[in-house]
C-alpha positions in Angstrom: 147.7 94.0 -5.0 145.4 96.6 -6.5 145.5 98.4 -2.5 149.5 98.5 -3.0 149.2 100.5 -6.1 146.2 103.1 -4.7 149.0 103.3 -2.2 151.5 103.4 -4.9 149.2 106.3 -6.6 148.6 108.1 -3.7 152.4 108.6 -2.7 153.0 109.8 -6.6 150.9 112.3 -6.7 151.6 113.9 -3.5 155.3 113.5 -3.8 154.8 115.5 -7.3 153.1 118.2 -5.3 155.7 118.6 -2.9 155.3 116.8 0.0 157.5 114.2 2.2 155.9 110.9 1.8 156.9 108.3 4.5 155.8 104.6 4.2 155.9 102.9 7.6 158.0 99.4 7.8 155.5 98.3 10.7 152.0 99.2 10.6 151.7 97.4 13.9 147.7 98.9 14.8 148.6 102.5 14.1 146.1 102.0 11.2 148.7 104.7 9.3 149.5 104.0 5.5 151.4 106.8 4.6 152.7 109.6 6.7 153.4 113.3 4.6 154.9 116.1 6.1 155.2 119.6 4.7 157.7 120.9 6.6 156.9 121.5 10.1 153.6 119.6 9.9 153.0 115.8 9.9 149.5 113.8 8.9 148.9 110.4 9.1 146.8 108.8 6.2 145.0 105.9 5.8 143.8 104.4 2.5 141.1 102.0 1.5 139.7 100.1 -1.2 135.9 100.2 -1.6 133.5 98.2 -3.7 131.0 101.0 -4.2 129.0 101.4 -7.2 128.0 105.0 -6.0 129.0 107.6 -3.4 126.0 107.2 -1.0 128.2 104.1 0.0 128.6 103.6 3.3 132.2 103.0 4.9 132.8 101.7 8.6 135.5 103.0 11.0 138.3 101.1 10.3 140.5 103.2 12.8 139.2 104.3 16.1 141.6 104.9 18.5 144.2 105.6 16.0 145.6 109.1 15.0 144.3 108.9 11.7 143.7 112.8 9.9 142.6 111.8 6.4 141.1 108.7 4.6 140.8 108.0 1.2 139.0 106.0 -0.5 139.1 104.4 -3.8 135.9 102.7 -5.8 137.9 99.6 -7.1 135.8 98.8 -10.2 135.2 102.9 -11.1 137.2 105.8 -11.8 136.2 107.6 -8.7 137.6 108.1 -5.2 137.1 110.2 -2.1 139.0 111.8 0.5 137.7 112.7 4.0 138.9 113.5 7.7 139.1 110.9 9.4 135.5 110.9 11.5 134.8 109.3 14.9 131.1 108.1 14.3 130.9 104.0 13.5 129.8 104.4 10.2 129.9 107.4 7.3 128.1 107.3 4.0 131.0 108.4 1.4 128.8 111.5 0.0 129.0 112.9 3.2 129.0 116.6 3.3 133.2 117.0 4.7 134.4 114.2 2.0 136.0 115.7 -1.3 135.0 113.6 -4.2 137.4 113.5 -6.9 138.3 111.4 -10.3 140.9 109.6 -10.3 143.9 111.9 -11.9 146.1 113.7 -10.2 144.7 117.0 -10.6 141.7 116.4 -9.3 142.7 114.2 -6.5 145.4 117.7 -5.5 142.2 120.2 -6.2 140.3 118.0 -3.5 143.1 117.2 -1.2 144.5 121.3 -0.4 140.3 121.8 0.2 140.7 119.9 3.3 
């Protein structure tokens, strides 16, 4: 349950910024979570639940193949979380230098998200 509500979170916060959220009915291997649209543009996001104790984790590609733009990530037992394109290499460490690091409120997780 605690992926439902970073979901949950997720679609709050950018809803209250303005954007369209969509939640698919059928995931069905598009690997797509959420899909936001700001008008004439449309992203696919994908979001995970990590059990990192720091941000030199290391996260695997989840969704090659898939259309993926963005990923985020949420530390599950910390207040922490990171946002990042979605990359094509097997494996990424989470401090990587394109991944936004933010705290887990709403204006941080917007300050990181519009860097992108």
């Amino acid at each position: 349950m605690k992926n439902t509500s970073f979901e949950s979170i997720v679609v709050s916060w950018l809803m209250q910024d303005g954007w369209q959220v969509f939640i698919p009915i059928l995931d069905h291997g598009h690997q797509t979570d959420l899909l936001i649209s700001d008008g004439p543009n449309y992203y696919r996001i994908q979001v995970k639940t990590v059990d990192a104790c720091g941000d030199n984790h290391v996260v695997q590609n989840r969704w090659e193949g898939s259309n993926i733009d963005v990923v985020i990530f949420f530390a599950r037992n910390s207040n922490w979380g990171v946002i990042a394109p979605a990359f094509a290499e097997p494996e990424r460490p989470l401090n990587h230098s394109e991944h936004r690091k933010f705290n887990q409120t709403k204006k941080e997780f917007l300050r990181e998200f519009h860097q992108l």
